[in-house]
N, C-alpha and C positions, 0 to 999 in steps of 0.2 A: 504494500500500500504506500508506503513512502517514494520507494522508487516510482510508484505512476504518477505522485504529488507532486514531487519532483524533478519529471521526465526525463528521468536517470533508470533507463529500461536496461541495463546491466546490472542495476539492483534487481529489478523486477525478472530477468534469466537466472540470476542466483540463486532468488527467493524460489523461484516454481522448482529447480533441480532438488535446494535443499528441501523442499515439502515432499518430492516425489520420494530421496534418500529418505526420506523417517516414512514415510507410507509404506515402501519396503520391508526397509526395520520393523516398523512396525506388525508387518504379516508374519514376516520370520520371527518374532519375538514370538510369539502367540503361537503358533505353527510349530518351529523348530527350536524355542527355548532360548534361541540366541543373535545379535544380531549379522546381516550379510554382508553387510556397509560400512565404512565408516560413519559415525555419524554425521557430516557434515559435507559439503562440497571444497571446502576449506581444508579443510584436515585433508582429504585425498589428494587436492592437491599439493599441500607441501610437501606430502608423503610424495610426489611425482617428483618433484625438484631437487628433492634431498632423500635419495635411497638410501632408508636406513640401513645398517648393520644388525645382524641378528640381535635380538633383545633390549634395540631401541625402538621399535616400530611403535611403541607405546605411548614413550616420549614425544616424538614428530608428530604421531596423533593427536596428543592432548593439545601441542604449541597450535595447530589446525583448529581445533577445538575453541580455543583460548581466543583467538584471534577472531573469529564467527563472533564466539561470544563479545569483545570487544566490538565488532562493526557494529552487530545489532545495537547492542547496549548505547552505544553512542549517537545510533541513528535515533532511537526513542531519545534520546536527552535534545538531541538536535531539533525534533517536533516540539517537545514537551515546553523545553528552555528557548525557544525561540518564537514562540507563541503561536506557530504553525497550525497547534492542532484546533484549534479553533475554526480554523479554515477547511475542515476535513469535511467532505458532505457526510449528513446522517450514517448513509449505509456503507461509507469507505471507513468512518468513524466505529462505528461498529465490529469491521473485520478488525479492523486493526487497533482496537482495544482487545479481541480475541487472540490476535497473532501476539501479542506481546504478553498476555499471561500467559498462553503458553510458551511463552519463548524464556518467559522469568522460571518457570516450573521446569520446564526441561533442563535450563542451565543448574538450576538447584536441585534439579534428583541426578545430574551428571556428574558432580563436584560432588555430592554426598556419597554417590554409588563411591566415584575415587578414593575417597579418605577413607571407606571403609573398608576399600580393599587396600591401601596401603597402611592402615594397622593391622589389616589380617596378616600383610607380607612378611 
């Protein structure tokens, strides 16, 4: 939604890939118990740039991760703090108060699932 607000449709190709990766994920979560994908289109791609070495692949995932999470987080601060979102019609207003609780919930059950597998390590 931001990207069509601000006819920056390179957000908006990002956004539809990363929805299709967790629509994925998501089937194979449910299905197969695990996910197929990285989570993100960001993560894959760093992971394209930078081949990891056996038993970093984790690492390069999370910085992919991390970096999604930053674009997002800062694109919502960028609406929010710049008084955009008031300019949002009703029903782009709408999605996009939906895309951003999930995007807060997603980032916080990913960073929680992390920590608790790094005290389980």
């Amino acid at each position: 939604m931001t990207g069509l607000f601000f006819h920056q449709y390179w957000l908006v190709a990002l956004g539809a890939l990363d929805l299709f990766i967790n629509a994925i994920n998501f089937l194979a979560l449910f299905f197969l118990k695990r996910r197929v994908l990285d989570a993100c289109s960001l993560s894959f791609l760093v992971r394209l740039i930078k081949k990891p070495v056996i038993g970093m692949q984790p690492k390069w995932q999370d910085l992919g991760n991390s970096i999604d999470v930053l674009l997002s987080f800062s694109l919502v601060a960028i609406v929010i703090g710049g008084g955009f979102i008031k300019q949002l019609p009703p029903d782009h207003l709408s999605l996009w108060n939906l895309a951003v609780i999930l995007n807060v919930f997603g980032a916080g059950s990913s960073r929680l699932t992390a920590s608790i597998k790094n005290l389980k390590a």
